[in-house]
N, C-alpha and C positions, 0 to 999 in steps of 0.2 A: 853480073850480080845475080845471085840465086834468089830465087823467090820462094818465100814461109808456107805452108802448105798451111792451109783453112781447116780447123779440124772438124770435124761431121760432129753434131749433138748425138748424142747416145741418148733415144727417144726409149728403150729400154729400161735403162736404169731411171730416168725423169718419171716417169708413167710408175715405174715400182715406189718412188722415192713419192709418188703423189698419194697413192695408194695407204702410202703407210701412215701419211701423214692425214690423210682423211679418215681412216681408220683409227688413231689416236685422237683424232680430232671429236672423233663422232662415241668414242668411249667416254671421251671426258663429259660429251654432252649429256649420255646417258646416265655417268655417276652425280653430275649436279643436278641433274633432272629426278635421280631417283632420291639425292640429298635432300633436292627442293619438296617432293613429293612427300617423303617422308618427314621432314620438318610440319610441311602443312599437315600430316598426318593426327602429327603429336598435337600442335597445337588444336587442329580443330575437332578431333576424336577424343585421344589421351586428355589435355586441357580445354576440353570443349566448359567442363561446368566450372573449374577457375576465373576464363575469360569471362565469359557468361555474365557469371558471377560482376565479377568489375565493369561489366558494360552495362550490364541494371544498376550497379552501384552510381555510375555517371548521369544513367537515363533516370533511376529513381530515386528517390529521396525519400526517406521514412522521419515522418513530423512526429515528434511525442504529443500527444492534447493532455494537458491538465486537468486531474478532476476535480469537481465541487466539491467544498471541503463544508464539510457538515456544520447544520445550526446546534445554536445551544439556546434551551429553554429553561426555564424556572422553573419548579414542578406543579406549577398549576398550569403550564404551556403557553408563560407570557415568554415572548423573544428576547432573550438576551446579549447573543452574539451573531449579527447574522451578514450575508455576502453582499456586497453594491457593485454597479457596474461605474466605472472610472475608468478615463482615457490616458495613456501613456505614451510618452514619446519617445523613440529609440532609434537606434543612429545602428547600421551593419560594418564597423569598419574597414571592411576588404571592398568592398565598396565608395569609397570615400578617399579621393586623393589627398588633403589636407584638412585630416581629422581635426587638427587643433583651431583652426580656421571657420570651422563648419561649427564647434563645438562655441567658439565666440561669438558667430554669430548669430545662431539660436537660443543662447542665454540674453544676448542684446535686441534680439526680436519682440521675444517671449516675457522679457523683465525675471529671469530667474535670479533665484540663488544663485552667486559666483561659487559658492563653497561645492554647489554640483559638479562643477568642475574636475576637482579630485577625485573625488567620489565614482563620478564615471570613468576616469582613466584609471584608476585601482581595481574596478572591475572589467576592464577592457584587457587589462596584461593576467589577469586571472579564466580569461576565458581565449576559446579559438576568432579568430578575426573573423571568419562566416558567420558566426552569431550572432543576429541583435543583442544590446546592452543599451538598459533604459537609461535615458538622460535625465528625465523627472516622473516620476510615477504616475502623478497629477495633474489633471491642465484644468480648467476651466472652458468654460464655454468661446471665451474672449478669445480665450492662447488658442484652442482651436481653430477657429474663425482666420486668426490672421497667419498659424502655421499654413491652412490651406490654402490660402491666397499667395503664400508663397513657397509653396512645396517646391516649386520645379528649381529654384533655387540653393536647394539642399539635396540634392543625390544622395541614398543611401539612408535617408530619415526619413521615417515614417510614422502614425501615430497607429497604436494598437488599440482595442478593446479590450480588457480583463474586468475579471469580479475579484475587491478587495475588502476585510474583515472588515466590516462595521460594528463599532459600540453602543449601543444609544443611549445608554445609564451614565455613558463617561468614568467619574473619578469612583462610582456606584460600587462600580466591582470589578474593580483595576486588580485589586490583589489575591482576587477570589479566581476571576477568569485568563488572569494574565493577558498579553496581546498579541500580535500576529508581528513580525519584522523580516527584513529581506536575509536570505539566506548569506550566513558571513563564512570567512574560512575556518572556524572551527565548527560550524556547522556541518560545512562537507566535510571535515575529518571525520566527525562523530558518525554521518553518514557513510562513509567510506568503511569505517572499522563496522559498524552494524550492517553489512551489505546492503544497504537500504539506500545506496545512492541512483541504483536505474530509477527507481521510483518516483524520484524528482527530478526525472528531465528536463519535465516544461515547468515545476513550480520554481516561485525565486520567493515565496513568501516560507514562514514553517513558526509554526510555536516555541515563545521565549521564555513565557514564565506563565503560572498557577495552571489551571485546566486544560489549555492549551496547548502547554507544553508535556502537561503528567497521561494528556489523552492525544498526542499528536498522532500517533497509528490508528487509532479510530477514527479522527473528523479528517484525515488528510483522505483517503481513499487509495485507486492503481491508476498507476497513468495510461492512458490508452496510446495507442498509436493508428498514425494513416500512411499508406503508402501512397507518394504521387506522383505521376509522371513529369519529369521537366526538360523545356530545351537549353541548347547550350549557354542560352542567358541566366537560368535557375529561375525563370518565367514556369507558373508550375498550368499543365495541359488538362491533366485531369487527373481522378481520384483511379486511384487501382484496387487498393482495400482501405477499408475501416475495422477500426477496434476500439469500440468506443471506451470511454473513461468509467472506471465505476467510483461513484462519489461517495463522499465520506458518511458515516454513519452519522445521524443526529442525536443529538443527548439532551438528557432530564438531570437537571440537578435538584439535590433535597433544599436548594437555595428557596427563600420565599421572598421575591422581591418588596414585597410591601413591610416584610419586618427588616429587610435588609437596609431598607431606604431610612426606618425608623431607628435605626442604630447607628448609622449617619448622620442623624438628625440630631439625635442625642449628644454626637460625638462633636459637634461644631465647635469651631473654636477652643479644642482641643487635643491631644497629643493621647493615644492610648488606645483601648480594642476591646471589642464586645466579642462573646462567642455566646452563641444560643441552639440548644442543639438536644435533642431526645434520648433521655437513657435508657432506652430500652432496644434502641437499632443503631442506634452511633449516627442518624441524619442530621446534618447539619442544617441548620436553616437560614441561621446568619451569621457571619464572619467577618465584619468590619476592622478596619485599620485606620488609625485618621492622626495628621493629613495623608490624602492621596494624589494622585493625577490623571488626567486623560490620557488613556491608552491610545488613543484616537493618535495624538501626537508621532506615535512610533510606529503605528502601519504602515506611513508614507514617506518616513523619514525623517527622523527628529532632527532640527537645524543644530548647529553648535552653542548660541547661543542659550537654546530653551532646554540642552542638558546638561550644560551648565549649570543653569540656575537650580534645578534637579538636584547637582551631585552636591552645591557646593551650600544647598538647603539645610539651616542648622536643625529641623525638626526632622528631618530625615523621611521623606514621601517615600520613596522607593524600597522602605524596611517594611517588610508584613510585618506589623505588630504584634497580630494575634497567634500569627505560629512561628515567627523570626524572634520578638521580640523576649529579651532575658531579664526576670524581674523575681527580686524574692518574696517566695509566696506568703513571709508572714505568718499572721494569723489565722487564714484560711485553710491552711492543711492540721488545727487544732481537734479539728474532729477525729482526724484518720490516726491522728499521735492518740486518739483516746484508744480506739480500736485497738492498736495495735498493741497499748499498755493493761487492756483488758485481756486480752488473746496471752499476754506474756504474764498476764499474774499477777503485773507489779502497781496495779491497782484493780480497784471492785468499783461498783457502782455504786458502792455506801461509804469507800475509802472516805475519810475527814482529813481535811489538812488546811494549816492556818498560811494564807500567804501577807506577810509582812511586807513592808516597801521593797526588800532586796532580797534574792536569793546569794549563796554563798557557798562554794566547794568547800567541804572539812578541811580544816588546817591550811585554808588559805587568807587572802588579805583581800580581791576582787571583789566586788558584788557588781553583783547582774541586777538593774532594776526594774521594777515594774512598771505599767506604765502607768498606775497611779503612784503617785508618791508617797501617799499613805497608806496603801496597800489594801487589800479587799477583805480581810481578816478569815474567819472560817469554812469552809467549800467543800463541795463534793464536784464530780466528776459536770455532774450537770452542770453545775453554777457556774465551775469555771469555765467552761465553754462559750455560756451566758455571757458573761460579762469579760473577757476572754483574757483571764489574770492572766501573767505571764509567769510567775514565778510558781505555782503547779504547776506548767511542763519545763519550766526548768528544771524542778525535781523531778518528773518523770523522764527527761531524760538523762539525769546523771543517774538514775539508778538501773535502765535501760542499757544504755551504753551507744555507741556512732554504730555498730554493727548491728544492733536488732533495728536501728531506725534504718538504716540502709535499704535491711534487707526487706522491710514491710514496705517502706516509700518506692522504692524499686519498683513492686509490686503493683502497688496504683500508678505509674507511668513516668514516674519524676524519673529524669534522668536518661530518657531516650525516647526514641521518636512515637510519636501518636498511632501514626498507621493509618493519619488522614491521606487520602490523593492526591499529595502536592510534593513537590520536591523540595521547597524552598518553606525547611522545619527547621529549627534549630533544638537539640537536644533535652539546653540545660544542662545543671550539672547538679547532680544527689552524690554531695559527698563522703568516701569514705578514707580510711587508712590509707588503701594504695592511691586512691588518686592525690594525696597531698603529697604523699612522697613523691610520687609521678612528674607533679605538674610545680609544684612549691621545693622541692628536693627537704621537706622537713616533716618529724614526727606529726602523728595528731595528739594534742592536748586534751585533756576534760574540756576545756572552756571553750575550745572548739564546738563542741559537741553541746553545752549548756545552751549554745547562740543559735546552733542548729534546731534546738528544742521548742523554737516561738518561730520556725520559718525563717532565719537570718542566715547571718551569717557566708558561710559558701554556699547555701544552698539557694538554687537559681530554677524556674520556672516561666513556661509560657503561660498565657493568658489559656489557651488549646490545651495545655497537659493539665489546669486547674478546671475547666471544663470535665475533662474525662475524668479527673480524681475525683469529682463529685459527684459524677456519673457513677461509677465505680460505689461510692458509697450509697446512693438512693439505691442501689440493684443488688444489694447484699453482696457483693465481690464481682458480678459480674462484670468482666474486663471486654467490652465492646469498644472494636474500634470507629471512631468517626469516620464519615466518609462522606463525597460532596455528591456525588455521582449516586442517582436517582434510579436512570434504567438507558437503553437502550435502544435505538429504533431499529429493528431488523426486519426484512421485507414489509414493510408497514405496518410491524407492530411493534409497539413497547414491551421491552422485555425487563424486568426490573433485578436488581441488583441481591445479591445474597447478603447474609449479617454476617459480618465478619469479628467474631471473636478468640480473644487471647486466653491464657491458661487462668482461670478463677481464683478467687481468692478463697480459701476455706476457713474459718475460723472455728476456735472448739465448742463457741456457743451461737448460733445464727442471734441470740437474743444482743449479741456486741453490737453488731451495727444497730437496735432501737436506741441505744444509748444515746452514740455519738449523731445520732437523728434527730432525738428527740433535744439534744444540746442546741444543735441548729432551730430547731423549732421556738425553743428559748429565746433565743439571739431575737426572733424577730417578734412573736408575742408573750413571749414571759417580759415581769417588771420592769427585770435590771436588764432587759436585750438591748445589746449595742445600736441594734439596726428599727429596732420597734416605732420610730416614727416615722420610718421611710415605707412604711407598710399599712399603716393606719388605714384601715376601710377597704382595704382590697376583695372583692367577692371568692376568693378563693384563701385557702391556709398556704401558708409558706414555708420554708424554714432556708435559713442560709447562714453566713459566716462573714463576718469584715475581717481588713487586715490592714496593716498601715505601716509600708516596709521604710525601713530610713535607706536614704543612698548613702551617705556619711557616718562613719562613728563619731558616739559625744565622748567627750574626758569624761571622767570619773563623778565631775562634781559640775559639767555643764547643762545648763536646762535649753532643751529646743525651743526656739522661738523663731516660729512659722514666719511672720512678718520681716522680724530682721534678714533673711537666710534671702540668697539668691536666690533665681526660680529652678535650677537646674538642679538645688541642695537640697530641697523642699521634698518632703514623704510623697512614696507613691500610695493611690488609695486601690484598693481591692473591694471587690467583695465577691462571695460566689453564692448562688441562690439555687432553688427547684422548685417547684408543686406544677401542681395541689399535692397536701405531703403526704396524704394517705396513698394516692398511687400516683405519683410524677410522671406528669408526660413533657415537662419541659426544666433544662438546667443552662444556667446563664454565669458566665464568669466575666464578670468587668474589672478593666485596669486601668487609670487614668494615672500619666505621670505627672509625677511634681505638685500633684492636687491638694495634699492635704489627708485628713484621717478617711478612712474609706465607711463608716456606718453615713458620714455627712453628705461626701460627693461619688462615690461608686455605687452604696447603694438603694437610694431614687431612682440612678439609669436601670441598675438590674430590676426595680419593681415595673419602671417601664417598658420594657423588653417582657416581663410577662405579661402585663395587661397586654401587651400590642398581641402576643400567642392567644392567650387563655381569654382574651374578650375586645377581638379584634374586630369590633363593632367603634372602637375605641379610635382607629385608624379612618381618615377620609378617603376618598379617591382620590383623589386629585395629589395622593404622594405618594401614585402609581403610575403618574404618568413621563413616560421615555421623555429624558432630555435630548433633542434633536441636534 
């Protein structure tokens, strides 16, 4: 049997075949190596300040600081709205394994509100889960006390330090300064659309209503920010930069607490609005609405129950009276219907005209009565004013016509905003032709227009636009607007405010407006003035105007009887005043609803309201002093 021959290894070809293989071996190393090289290249060259970037973003942390948000003062520089420090408690929920849990049992600790509840998880899915969201705004010294004792039991809550708006007047000047409240979701929309949302990073509070809200870019201030180092706990190491907060500017208002407080006083136990205010710069000094509320209630978080009783209040607290509220101005805008019938021709100030119980459109069947029954017999411009017939300007204005009234009332303010610094005005409405077609889809009548001639009718007025309309006429046309806002504090000085006026009124003879002046001056010490025992003995001259709007019309042949009527049917009373009349430094418009005739119950408050200005010796202290 043959034996296989052993074949020799070809140590040749092995050694070449190693060769090539270490040689492809040692390429590939060099192309991953120049891959890897190149990779690290980009990253820590090419994206050296991207990474960077995200690795300070990890290691730092930039905190918004809130700034102080500016005082507000009266304009003699008593405090009216000013900051407190108050403890907060707030929960981080990325932090917190059983939010709902934690959240039950710090209401059952603490004795809260259940209704907190909602409240916090409404603002928990409206924000990112890293961010504290407070659980109660408020604590006490108690709830602190025993949250501390048992903090280790609550991971992720913590109690904060903040400064939050304080009131000390309370219901004083609710509708004047408005209040502070936690920032809602249409807040940051509004914020969103005005690019104004970095700006309140760290604020969760922001102005709702009156000053607060019409100055909320002056008293909020810039948010500052810190930059801080922190480890991978978000434990923060230390500070890297500051940029501190600039805080809000402090303001003066033309408000005068001691006459504010006395129109208050006045207003007690009842329903209606004082405005007192200077014709000669539009400074307001008092602006009352009554009933009111504590603002105090809405800093912290008004509970369910307590705006409730709020909304579902039949006297309505939450209406500014003085510049929301819609009342017809009556017989108080008789003056300005003279001016205007003077200006037009279609009386003199010798005119004679006999007023009878009723007036009556040619070739109709209506009458319009007066509001004496028997009527006041023969007049001139003065008298009627005097004694405030009704049926002179019923004639004067059906011989005028809805258009020349429009367009003179217009003029003095009826019928759109004041131009005070609040938001929350309401118009009114000075009717004419288009607006009844407008709003009613029907012509305008004469008899329209007859009703509109004594202040009825459609024609509707603030307590604030009856202010300025007699403003307007102590000043010979000049059309100044009111305003609340005093001055300014900038680098520690006061800076004070400009006069802000409208286009004037011009008439053909400046001698018009002595007329309808010295009618008002009537009113209070001539014979027959409506208003002349409500002014008895005053050390200064007066002149002013009642008015006494019905809410209901009567039938043809019904007699008002104040007594029978419910109180809601019942005449509102008016009146509007000024002096000293020779050169007026102060005009007052009071409205009381449902009160009755206004020479009886409106105007005592307005002689009150200028004693308190014009001989404010008249005033104690002690109705200066902050309700704590």
């Amino acid at each position: 049997m043959a034996r296989s021959r052993v074949k020799m290894r070809d140590h040749v070809a092995e050694s070449s075949l190693h060769w090539r293989r270490t040689l492809v071996s040692f390429i590939g190393i060099v192309l991953l190596m120049g891959v890897l090289f190149a990779n690290l290249y980009h990253l820590q060259v090419n994206q050296h300040q991207s990474y960077q970037t995200r690795s300070n973003d990890n290691r730092i942390k930039v905190v918004p600081i809130a700034p102080t948000r500016g005082l507000i003062y009266d304009r003699n520089g008593v405090l009216l709205a000013e900051n407190r420090p108050i403890y907060s408690l707030e929960i981080t929920p990325e932090k917190v394994e059983d939010l709902d849990a934690t959240v039950d049992g710090l209401i059952a600790l603490l004795d809260l509100d259940p209704e907190l509840k909602e409240r916090f998880f409404h603002d928990v899915r409206r924000n990112r889960r890293f961010n504290p969201v407070v659980l109660v705004s408020r604590l006490n010294e108690d709830q602190v006390a025993r949250f501390s004792i048992n903090q280790h039991k609550f991971p992720g809550a913590a109690i904060e330090a903040y400064l939050k708006r304080h009131y000390p007047y309370k219901d004083t000047l609710t509708h004047v300064l408005g209040y502070m409240a936690k920032i809602n979701d249409r807040d940051l929309e509004r914020l969103r659309e005005d690019n104004k949302l970095a700006n309140y990073a760290a604020t969760r509070d922001i102005g709702k209503l009156g000053v607060e809200r019409y100055y909320e870019d002056l008293l909020h201030g810039h948010v500052g920010y810190q930059e801080v180092e922190v480890n991978n706990r978000g434990r923060v190491i230390r500070t890297l930069k500051y940029e501190p907060p600039v805080p809000g500017s402090d303001i003066y208002l033309n408000i005068d607490i001691r006459l504010q407080q006395q129109a208050q006083k006045l207003l007690e136990g009842r329903r209606g609005a004082i405005v007192l205010m200077t014709p000669k710069d539009g400074q307001v000094l008092a602006i009352m609405s009554n009933p009111s509320y504590d603002p105090n209630l809405f800093v912290h978080g008004i509970s369910g129950p307590d705006y409730k009783a709020l909304l579902e209040n039949p006297d309505r607290p939450l209406i500014n009276r003085a510049s929301q509220g819609i009342y017809a101005p009556a017989s108080t805008v008789k003056p300005m219907l003279s001016v205007m019938g003077l200006n037009e021709g279609a009386i003199t100030s010798s005119t004679r005209y006999f007023g009878g119980p009723y007036f009556q459109i040619p070739n109709t069947k209506r009458k319009f009565r007066d509001w004496r029954r028997w009527g006041h017999g023969w007049m001139d411009v003065y008298r009627a004013i005097e004694i405030s017939a009704d049926t002179f300007f019923y004639d004067l204005a059906y011989r005028v016509g809805i258009d020349t009234i429009n367009d003179y009332m217009s003029r003095f303010g009826f019928g759109q905003p004041s131009g005070i610094d609040l938001h929350e005005e309401a118009t009114g409405i000075m009717p004419s032709r288009d607006w009844k077609q407008r709003r009613h889809k029907q012509p305008w009548y004469q008899g329209d227009t007859i009703s509109v001639g004594i202040g009825q009718g459609y024609w509707t007025a603030t307590p604030l636009q009856l202010a300025r309309a007699t403003s307007i006429m102590v000043d010979h046309g000049d059309t100044v607007h009111p305003r609340l806002l005093n001055g300014i504090v900038i680098d520690g000085n006061k800076v004070s405010m400009p006069i802000s006026h409208g286009d004037p009124i011009v008439l053909k003879q400046d001698n018009y407006w002595k007329v309808g002046l010295t009618g008002m001056w009537r009113v209070v010490n001539g014979s027959e003035g409506t208003a002349r025992k409500a002014f008895v003995g005053t050390p200064y001259v007066a002149g002013g105007k009642s008015g006494t709007a019905q809410v209901f019309s009567l039938a043809e042949n019904q007699q008002y009887d104040h007594q029978s009527l419910r109180e809601h049917l019942r005449d509102n009373a008016l009146f509007v005043a000024f002096a000293p009349f020779e050169n007026p430094e102060a005009v007052v418009s009071v409205v009381l609803e449902n009160a009755g005739g206004g020479s009886s119950h409106a105007a005592p408050i307005a002689r009150a309201m200028l004693d308190a200005y014009l001989a404010p010796e008249s005033l104690s202290n002690e109705e200066v002093i902050a309700h704590e």
